[in-house]
C-alpha positions, -999 to 999 in steps of 0.1 A, spaced: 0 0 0 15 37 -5 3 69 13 -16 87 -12 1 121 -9 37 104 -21 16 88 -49 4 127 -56 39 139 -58 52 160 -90 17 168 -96 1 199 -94 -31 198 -68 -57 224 -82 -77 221 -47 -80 190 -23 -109 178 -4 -104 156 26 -72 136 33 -42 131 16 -27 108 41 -44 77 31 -33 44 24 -41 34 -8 -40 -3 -22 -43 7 -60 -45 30 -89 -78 25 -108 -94 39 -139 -119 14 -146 -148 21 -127 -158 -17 -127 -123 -26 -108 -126 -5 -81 -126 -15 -42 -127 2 -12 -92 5 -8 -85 24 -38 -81 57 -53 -104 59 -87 -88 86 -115 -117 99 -134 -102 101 -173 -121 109 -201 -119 89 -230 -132 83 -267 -161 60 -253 -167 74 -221 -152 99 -193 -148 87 -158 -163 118 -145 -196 103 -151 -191 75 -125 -175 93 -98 -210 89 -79 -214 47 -87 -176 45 -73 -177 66 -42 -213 44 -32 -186 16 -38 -169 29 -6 -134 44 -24 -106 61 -3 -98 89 -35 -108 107 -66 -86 122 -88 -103 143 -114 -109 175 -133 -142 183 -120 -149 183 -86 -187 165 -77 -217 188 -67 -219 169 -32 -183 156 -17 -190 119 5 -169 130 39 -142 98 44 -137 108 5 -107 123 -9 -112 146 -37 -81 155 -58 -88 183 -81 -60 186 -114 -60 202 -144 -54 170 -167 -68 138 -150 -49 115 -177 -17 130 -175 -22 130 -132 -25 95 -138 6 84 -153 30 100 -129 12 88 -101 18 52 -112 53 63 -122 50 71 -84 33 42 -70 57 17 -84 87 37 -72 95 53 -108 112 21 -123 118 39 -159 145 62 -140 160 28 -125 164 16 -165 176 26 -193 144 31 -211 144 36 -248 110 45 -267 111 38 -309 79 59 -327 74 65 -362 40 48 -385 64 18 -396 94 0 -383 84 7 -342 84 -34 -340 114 -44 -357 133 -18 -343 124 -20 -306 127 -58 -311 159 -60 -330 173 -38 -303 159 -65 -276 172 -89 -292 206 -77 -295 214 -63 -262 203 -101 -256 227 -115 -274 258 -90 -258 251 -104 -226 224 -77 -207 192 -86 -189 166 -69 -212 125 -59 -211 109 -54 -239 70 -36 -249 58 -39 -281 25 -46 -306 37 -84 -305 46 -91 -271 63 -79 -241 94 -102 -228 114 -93 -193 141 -114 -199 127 -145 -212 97 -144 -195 66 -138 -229 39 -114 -217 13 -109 -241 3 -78 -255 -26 -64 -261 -18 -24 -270 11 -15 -287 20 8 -252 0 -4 -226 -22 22 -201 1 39 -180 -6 14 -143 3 -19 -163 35 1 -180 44 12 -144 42 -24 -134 59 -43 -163 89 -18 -160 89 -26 -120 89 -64 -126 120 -56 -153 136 -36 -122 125 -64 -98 142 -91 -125 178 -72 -129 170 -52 -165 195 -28 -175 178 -21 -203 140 -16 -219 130 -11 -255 93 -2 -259 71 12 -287 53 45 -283 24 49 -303 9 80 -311 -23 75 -293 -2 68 -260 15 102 -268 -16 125 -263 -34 101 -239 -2 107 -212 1 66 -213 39 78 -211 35 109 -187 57 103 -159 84 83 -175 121 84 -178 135 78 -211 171 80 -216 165 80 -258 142 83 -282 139 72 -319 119 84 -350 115 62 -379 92 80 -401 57 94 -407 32 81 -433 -2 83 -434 -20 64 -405 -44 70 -378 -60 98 -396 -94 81 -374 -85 92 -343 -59 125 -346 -80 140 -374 -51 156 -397 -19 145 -407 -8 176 -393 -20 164 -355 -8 132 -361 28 149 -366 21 168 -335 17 138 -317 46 123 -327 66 155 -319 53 158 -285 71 123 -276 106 139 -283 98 175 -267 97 157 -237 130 147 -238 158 157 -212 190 172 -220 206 139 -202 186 118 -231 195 115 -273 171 118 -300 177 99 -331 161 108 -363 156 96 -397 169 123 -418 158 106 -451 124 112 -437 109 148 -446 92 155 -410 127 138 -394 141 174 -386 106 186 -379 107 159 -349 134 174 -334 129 208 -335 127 223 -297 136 193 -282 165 195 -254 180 161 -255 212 153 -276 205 155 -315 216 128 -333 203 117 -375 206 85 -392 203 82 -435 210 58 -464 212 86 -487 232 114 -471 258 121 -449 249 126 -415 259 111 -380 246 77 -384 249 65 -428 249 31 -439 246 22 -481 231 -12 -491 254 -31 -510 227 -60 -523 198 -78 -510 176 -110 -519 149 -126 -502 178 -139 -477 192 -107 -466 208 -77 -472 245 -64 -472 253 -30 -458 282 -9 -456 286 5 -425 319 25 -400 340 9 -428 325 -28 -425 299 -47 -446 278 -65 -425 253 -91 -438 222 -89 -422 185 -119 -423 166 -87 -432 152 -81 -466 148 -45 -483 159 -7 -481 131 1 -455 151 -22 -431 178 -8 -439 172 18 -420 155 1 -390 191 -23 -389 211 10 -393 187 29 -357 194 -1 -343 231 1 -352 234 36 -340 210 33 -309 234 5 -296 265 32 -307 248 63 -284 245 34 -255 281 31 -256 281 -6 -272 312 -15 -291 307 -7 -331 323 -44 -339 307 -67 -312 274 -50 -323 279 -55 -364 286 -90 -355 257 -95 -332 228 -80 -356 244 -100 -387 231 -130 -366 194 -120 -358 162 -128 -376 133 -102 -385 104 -102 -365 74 -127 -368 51 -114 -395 79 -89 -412 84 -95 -443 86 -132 -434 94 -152 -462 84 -187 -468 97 -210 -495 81 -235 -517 83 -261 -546 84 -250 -581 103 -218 -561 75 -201 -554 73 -175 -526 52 -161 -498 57 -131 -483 39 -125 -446 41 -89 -437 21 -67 -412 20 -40 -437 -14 -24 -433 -6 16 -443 -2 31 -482 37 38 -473 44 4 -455 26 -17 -487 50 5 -512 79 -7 -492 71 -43 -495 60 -43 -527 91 -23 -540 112 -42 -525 96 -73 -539 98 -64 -574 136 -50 -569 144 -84 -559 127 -103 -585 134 -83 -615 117 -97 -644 112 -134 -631 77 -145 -622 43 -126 -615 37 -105 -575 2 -117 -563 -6 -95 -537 -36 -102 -512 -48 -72 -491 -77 -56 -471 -82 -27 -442 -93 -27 -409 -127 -20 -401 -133 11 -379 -100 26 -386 -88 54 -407 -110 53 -440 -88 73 -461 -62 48 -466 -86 20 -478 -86 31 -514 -46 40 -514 -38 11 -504 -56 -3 -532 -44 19 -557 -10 9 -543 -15 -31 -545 -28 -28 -575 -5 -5 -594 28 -23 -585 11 -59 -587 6 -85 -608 -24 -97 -598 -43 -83 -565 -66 -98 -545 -92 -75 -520 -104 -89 -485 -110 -91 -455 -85 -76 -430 -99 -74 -393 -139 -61 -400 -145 -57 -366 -178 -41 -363 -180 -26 -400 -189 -48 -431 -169 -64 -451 -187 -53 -482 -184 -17 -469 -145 -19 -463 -139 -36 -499 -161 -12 -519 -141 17 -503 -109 1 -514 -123 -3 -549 -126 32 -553 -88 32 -555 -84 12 -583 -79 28 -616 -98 15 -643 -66 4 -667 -59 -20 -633 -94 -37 -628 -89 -64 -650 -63 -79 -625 -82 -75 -594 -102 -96 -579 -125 -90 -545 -127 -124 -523 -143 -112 -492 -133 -145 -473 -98 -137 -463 -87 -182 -465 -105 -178 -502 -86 -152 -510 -49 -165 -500 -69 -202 -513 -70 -183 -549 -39 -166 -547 -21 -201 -544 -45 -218 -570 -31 -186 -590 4 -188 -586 28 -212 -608 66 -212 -611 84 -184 -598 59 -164 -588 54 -148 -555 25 -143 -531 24 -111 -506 -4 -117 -481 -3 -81 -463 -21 -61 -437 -17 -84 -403 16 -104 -400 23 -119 -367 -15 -118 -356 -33 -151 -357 -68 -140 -349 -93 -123 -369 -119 -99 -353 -151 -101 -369 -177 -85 -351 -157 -80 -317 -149 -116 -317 -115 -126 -323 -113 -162 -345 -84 -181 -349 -67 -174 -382 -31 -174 -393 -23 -165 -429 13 -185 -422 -10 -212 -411 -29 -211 -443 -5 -206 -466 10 -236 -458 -20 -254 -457 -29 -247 -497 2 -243 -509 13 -281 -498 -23 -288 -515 -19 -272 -547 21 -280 -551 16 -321 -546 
């Protein structure tokens, strides 16, 4: 338990009601969770604001609430905590609560649209390998050490954050990699927090559902690396147009990373396959089991991350030439008659370019690019018909499906990406709402040499069809039809 004026502390107290010298078992957000040892944080969010249950939570017999509008009537053994911004208030107080483990760590946060998970897990998995006890926070899954937690945000809200990086404390961690999305930016998921670097990979169109304009959604992104101390480093992609833009203001060391210009951090790709890639790098070539110029630049912040964490340049070249991508990154599966499938999370207009130009870089003239790709359902609209557009400009064949629906129709989601196909293209498109139909055709489609992209959701193995998640792997089902079709 913790008194609840130390959990208060670094936050600014608008007016307070009652006692602040309470002992308080938990943090709590969720009016449904709360007991009558807690203190409840009314938050407003896109659903519903906490506010609204301050009345149902106090009848529950709660020690505190924390929020930005005090109640007409105040309950008398009830503390009342007034604060300007309730979400914010509640990430430092469980910063505060679990004994601010991010300043125990050296916590580094990776944002950008693409890349977050192959960079925050390539650097995991490297500081792994030279010999450090690691944690880890990402879409996939967390890891402390060894130990797989699953993951069910790619930042989680800011109590279960505080906790997993206490565990990593608890555990010996020196170190902690973790994504920071933009909606964890401006909901203060991170407020609170300790990060001794940050990274930018780069800024595509995403999200546009929840932050409006692109030009918010650049704002968010920002807002991650004003917060930056002077005792931190910022590393940006200066090949990225907004790269500079995310530095701009920000107090921590400035450091830039390129494959096209000189600047702190420059590697150049030498060749690549659907094995790997060869970079030039500090005077080296270094072969790396990642595929394509966008990971380029993920291997080459990872490179440079492990540099500005005072790693030594050739134990680190030596270390990343031996680590895999990421499940569901550009994960490449082989088959008879040499035909390939291609597994990648790519589910944005930029991130589909990059796969696909890669893949056609690779294969020059040989064999036909089937690509099979939807959109999520109750997500940014405006990307639904670029991404067709997209597939079916720089493919041979496409095939439009299902994605995650969620609580939309398919038939909605697929006639929006229609609208993105060009008219010269629709002769090689096809729309197969049943997602296993679709990859089903695209191997009934595919003969020698060719290769099959099945995009948009990688390393999950679920579908969510009307807020039900079903079993479904496309690895798994791949496999399944191309075994069929190839004996």
């Amino acid at each position: 338990m913790r008194i609840l004026k130390d959990i208060l502390k670094n936050i600014e107290v608008l007016k307070l009601v009652g006692n602040d010298k309470v002992f308080i078992q938990n943090i709590v957000f969720d009016s449904r969770k709360v007991t009558s040892e807690d203190v409840f944080v009314a938050t407003r969010g896109t659903v519903s604001d906490g506010h609204s249950f301050i009345n149902q939570v106090v009848e529950s017999g709660i020690k505190a609430v924390v929020c930005e509008e005090l109640p007409a009537k105040f309950v008398s053994n009830v503390t009342y905590i007034l604060v300007k911004d309730s979400s914010f208030a509640l990430g430092v107080m469980a910063s505060n609560y679990y004994d601010c483990p991010s300043a125990k760590l050296r916590l580094v946060g990776v944002t950008g649209t693409n890349g977050k998970t192959t960079v925050a897990t390539t650097l995991y998995r490297l500081f792994k390998k030279l010999g450090y006890k690691v944690g880890l926070l990402s879409t996939v899954r967390n890891y402390i050490n060894d130990e797989v937690i699953n993951a069910t945000h790619t930042t989680p809200d800011s109590v279960q954050l505080n906790y997993l990086l206490s565990e990593m404390v608890n555990l010996g961690c020196e170190f902690c990699f973790m994504e920071v999305s933009s909606h964890s930016i401006v909901q203060n998921r991170i407020a609170g927090l300790e990060f001794i670097g940050g990274i930018f990979t780069n800024i595509t169109h995403d999200h546009l559902d929840y932050h409006k304009t692109f030009d918010e959604y650049i704002r968010a992104k920002k807002l991650f690396f004003d917060g930056l101390s002077k005792n931190a480093f910022a590393l940006s992609n200066n090949d990225d147009k907004n790269g500079k833009v995310m530095l701009q203001n920000c107090s921590a060391k400035k450091y830039m990373y390129s494959v096209r210009t000189m600047t702190d951090f420059k590697c150049k790709v030498i060749d690549s396959d659907f094995v790997g890639t060869m970079l030039h790098y500090g005077g080296f070539e270094v072969f790396t089991n990642f595929v394509g110029d966008f990971n380029a630049y993920n291997i080459l912040s990872v490179i440079a991350t492990a540099e500005l964490l005072n790693q030594n340049r050739q134990e680190v070249l030596t270390a990343v030439s031996s680590l895999f991508p990421v499940d569901g990154r550009f994960e490449t599966l082989r088959f008879e008659n040499n035909i390939t499938a291609i597994v990648d999370y790519a589910h944005t207009p930029d991130a589909l370019v990059n796969v696909i130009k890669t893949i056609n870089k690779i294969r020059g003239g040989n064999g036909n690019l089937i690509t099979v790709v939807g959109a999520g359902g109750n997500r940014d609209k405006t990307k639904r018909p670029v991404m067709a557009k997209v597939a079916s400009e720089l493919s041979n064949k496409v095939i439009l499906t299902s994605d995650n629906p969620r609580n939309e129709k398919p038939e909605d989601i697929l006639a929006d990406m229609q609208q993105g196909v060009e008219p010269h293209n629709s002769r090689k498109v096809l729309t197969i709402i049943d997602r296993k139909e679709a990859i089903k055709t695209a191997c009934m489609l595919a003969v020698k040499n060719d290769i099959i992209l099945i995009a948009g959701k990688g390393h999950e193995t679920y579908q969510e069809v009307n807020g039900v998640k079903h079993h479904f792997d496309d690895k798994e089902v791949v496999r399944e039809f191309l075994k069929e079709w190839l004996n």
